[in-house]
VODO-840230 format. One record per residue (C-alpha): residue number from 1; residue in three letters; x, y, z. Coordinates in nm, 2 decimals, decimal comma. Layout:
N
<site n="NUM" res="ALA" u="X" v="Y" w="Z"/>
...
This chain:
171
<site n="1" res="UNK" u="0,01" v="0,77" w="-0,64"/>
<site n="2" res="UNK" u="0,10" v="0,95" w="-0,94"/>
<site n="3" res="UNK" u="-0,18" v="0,93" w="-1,15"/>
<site n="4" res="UNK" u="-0,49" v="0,67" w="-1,16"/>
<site n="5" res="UNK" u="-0,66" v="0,45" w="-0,83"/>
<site n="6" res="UNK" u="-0,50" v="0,19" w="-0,63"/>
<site n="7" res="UNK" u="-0,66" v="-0,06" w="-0,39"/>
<site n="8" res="UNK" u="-0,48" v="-0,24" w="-0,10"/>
<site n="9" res="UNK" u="-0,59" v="-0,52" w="0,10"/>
<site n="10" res="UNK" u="-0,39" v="-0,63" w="0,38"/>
<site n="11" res="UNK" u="-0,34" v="-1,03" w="0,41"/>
<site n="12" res="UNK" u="-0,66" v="-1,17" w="0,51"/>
<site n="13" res="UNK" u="-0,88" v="-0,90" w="0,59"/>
<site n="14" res="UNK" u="-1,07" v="-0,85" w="0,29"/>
<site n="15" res="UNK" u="-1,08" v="-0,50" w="0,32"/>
<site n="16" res="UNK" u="-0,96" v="-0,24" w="0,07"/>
<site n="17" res="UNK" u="-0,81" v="0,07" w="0,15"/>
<site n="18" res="UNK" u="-0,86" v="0,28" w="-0,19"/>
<site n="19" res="UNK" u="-0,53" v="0,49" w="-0,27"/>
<site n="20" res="UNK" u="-0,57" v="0,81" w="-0,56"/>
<site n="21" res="UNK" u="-0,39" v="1,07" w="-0,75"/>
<site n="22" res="UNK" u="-0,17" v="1,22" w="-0,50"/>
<site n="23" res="UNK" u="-0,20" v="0,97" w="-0,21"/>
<site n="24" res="UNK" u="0,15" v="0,91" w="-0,04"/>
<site n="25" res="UNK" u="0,04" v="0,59" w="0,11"/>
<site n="26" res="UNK" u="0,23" v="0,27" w="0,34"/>
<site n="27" res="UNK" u="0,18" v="-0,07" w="0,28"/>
<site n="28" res="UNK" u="0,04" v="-0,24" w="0,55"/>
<site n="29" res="UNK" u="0,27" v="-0,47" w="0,77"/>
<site n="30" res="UNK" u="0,26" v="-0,83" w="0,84"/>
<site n="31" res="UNK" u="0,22" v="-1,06" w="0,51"/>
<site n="32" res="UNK" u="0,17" v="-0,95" w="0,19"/>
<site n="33" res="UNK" u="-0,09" v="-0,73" w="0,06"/>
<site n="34" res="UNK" u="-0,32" v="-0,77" w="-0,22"/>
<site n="35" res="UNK" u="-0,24" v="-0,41" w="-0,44"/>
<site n="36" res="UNK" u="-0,49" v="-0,43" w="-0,80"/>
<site n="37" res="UNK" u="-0,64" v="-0,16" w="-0,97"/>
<site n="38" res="UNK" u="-0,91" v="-0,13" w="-1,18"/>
<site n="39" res="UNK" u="-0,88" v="0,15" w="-1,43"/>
<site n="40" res="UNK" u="-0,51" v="0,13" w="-1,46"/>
<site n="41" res="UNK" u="-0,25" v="0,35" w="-1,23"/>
<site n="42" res="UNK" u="0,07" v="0,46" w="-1,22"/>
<site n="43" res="UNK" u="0,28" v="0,45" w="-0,90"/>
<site n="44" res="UNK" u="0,56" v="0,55" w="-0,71"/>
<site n="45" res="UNK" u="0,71" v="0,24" w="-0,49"/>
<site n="46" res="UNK" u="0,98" v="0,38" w="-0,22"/>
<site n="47" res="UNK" u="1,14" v="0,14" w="0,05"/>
<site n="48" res="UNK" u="1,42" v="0,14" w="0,26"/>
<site n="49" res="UNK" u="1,45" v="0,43" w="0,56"/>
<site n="50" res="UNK" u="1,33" v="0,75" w="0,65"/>
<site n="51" res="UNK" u="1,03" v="0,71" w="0,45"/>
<site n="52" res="UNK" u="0,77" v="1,00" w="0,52"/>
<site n="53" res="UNK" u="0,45" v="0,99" w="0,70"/>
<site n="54" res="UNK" u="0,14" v="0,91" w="0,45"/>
<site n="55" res="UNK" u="-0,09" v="1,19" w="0,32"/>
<site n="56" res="UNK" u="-0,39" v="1,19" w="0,13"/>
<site n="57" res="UNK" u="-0,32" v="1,43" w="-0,12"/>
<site n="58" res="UNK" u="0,09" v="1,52" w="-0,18"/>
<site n="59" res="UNK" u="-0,02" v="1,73" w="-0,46"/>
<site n="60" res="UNK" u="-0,24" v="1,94" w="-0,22"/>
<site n="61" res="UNK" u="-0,15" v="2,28" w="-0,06"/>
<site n="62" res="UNK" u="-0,02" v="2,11" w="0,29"/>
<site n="63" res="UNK" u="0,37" v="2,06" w="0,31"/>
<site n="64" res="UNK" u="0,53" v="2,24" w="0,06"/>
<site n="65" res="UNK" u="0,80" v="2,49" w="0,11"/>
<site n="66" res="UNK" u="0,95" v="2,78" w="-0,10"/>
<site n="67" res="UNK" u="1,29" v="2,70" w="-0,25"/>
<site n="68" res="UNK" u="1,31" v="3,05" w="-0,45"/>
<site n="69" res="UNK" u="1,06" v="3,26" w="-0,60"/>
<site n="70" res="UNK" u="0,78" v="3,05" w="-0,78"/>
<site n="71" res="UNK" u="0,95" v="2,77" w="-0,68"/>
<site n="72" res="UNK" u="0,83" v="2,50" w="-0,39"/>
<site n="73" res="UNK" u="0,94" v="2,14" w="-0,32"/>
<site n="74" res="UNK" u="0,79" v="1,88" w="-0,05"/>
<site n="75" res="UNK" u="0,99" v="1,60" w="0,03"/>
<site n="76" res="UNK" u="0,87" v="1,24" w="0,05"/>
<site n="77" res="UNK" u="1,16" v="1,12" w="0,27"/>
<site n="78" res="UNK" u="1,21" v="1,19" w="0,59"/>
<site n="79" res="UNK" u="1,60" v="1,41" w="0,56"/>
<site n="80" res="UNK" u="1,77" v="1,58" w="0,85"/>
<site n="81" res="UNK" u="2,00" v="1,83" w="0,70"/>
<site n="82" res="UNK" u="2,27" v="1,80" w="0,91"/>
<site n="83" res="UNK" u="2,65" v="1,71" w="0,87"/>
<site n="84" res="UNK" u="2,51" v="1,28" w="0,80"/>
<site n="85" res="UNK" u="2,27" v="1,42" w="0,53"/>
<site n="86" res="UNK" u="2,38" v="1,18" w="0,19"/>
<site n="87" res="UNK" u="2,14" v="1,34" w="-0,03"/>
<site n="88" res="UNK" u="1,93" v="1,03" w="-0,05"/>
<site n="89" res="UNK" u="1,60" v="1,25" w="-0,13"/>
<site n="90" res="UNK" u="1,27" v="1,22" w="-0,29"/>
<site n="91" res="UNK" u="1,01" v="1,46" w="-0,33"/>
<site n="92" res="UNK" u="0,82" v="1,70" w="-0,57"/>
<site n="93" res="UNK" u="0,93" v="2,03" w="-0,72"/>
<site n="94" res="UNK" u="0,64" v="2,28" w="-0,81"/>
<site n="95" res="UNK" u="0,73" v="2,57" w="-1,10"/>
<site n="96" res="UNK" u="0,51" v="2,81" w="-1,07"/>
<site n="97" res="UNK" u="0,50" v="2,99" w="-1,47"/>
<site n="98" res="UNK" u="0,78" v="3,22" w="-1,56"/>
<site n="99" res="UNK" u="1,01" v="3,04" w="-1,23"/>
<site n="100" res="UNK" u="1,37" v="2,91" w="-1,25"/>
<site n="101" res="UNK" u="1,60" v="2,73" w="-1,06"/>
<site n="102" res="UNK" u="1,94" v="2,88" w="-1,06"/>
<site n="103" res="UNK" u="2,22" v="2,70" w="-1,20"/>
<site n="104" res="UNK" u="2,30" v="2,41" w="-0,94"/>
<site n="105" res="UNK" u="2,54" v="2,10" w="-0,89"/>
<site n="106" res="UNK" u="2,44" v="1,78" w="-0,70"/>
<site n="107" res="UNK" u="2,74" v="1,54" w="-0,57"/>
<site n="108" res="UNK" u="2,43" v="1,27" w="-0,68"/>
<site n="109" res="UNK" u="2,26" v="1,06" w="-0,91"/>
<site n="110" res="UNK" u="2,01" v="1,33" w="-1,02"/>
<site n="111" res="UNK" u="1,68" v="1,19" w="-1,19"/>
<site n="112" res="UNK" u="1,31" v="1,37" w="-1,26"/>
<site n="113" res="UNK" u="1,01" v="1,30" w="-1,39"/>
<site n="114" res="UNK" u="0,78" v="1,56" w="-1,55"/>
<site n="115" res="UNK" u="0,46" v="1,52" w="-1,42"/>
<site n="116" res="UNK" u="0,27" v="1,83" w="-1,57"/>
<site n="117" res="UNK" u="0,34" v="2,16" w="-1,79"/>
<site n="118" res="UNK" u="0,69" v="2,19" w="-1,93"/>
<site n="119" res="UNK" u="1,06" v="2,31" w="-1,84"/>
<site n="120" res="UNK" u="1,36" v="2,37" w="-2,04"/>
<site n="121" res="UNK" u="1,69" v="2,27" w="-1,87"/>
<site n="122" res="UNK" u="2,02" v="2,36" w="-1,92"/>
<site n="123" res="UNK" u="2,30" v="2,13" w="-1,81"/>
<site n="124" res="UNK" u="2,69" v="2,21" w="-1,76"/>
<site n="125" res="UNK" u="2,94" v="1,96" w="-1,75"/>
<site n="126" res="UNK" u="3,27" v="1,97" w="-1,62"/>
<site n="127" res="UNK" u="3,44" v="2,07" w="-1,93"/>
<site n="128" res="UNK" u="3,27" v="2,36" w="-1,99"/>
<site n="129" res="UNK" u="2,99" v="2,20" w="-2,24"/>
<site n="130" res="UNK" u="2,63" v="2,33" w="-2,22"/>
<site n="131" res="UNK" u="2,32" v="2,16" w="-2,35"/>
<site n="132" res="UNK" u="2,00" v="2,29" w="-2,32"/>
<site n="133" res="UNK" u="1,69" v="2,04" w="-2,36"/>
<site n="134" res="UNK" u="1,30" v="2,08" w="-2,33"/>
<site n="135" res="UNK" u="1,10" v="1,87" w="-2,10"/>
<site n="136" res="UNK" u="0,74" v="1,77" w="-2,07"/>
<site n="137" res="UNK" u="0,49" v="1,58" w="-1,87"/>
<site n="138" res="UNK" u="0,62" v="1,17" w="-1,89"/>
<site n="139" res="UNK" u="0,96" v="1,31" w="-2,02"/>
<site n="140" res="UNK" u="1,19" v="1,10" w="-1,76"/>
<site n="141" res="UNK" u="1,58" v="1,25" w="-1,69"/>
<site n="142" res="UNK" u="1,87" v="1,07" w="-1,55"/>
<site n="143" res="UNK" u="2,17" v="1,29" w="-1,53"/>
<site n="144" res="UNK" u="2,56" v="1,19" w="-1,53"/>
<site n="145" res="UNK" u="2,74" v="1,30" w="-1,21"/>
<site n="146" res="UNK" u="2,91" v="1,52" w="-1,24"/>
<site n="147" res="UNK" u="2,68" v="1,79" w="-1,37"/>
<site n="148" res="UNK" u="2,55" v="2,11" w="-1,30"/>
<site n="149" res="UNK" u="2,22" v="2,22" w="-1,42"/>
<site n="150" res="UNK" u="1,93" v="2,52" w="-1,39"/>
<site n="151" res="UNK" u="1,58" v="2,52" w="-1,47"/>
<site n="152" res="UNK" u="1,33" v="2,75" w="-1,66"/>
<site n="153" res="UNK" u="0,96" v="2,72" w="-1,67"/>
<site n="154" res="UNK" u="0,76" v="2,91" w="-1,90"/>
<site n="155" res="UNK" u="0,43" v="2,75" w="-1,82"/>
<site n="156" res="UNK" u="0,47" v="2,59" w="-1,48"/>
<site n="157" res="UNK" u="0,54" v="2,19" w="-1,40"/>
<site n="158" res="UNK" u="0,55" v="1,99" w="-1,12"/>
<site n="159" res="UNK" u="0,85" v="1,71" w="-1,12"/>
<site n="160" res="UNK" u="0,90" v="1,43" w="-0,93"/>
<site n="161" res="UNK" u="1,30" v="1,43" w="-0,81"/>
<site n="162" res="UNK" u="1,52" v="1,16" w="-0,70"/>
<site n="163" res="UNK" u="1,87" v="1,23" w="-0,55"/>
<site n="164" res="UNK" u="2,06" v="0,92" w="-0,47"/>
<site n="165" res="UNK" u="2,42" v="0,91" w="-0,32"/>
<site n="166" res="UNK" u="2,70" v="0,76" w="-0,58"/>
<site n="167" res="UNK" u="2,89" v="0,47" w="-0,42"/>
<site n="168" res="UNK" u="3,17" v="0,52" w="-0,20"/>
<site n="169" res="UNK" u="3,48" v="0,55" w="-0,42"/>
<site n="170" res="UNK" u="3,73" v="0,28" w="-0,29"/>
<site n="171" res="UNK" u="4,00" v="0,44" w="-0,13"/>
């Protein structure tokens, strides 16, 4: 849950499990569920494999690791970073203020969303071009591949990253 209140009912229960900011929750299995909301909410829907275990608050202290100084990141999928690793990740990045991200490349479909505070983020592209662009909370990002890029936070953010693996080129 990125923002607002969420209320599943699995199929024929009648009871509602009630879902808030920062809840990483699973669907319940067998037929489908009833998901409403009063007051509105914004959500994250993730399928497929090597989803992670559910938590009540992602946004909370629990789970995060340091990626550089000031900088954290907690995944939301389940990744082995091993020789099989394809990138496929999703998870949250945490600037603290004053924190950067050193200039970086992703062999990936590279996409954010600004969730709080505000970054500015230079990208390089292969032929040498830089751009530099300011980002803010509901700013959404969907970088070309390939490109390189670093990231500078004044204030602090949080950003909710998506890496996902380009299609095999035929060979």
């Amino acid at each position: 849950m990125l923002d607002g209140r969420l209320s599943i009912t699995a199929d024929g229960t009648g009871h509602a499990t009630d879902h808030r900011r920062g809840a990483y929750a699973a669907l319940p299995g067998g037929r489908d569920p009833v998901v409403s909301s009063t007051d509105g909410a914004l959500a994250l829907v993730l399928a497929g494999k090597r989803l992670g275990a559910p938590a009540d608050d992602v946004f909370g202290p629990e789970g995060w690791q340091q990626s550089g100084p000031g900088q954290w990141y907690r995944l939301l999928l389940g990744v082995t970073f091993d020789e099989d690793f394809d990138e496929r990740v999703v998870g949250l990045s945490l600037f603290e203020p004053g924190s950067f991200s050193p200039r970086h490349p992703h062999r990936t479909a590279h996409r954010f969303l600004f969730l709080d505070g505000e970054a500015d983020d230079e990208l390089v592209f292969p032929d040498g071009t830089r751009h530099t662009a300011h980002r803010a909370k509901g700013d959404f990002t969907d970088y070309p591949h390939p490109v390189e890029h670093q990231t500078f936070s004044r204030t602090g953010c949080t950003i909710l990253f998506l890496h996902e693996p380009l299609p095999a080129e035929a060979g």
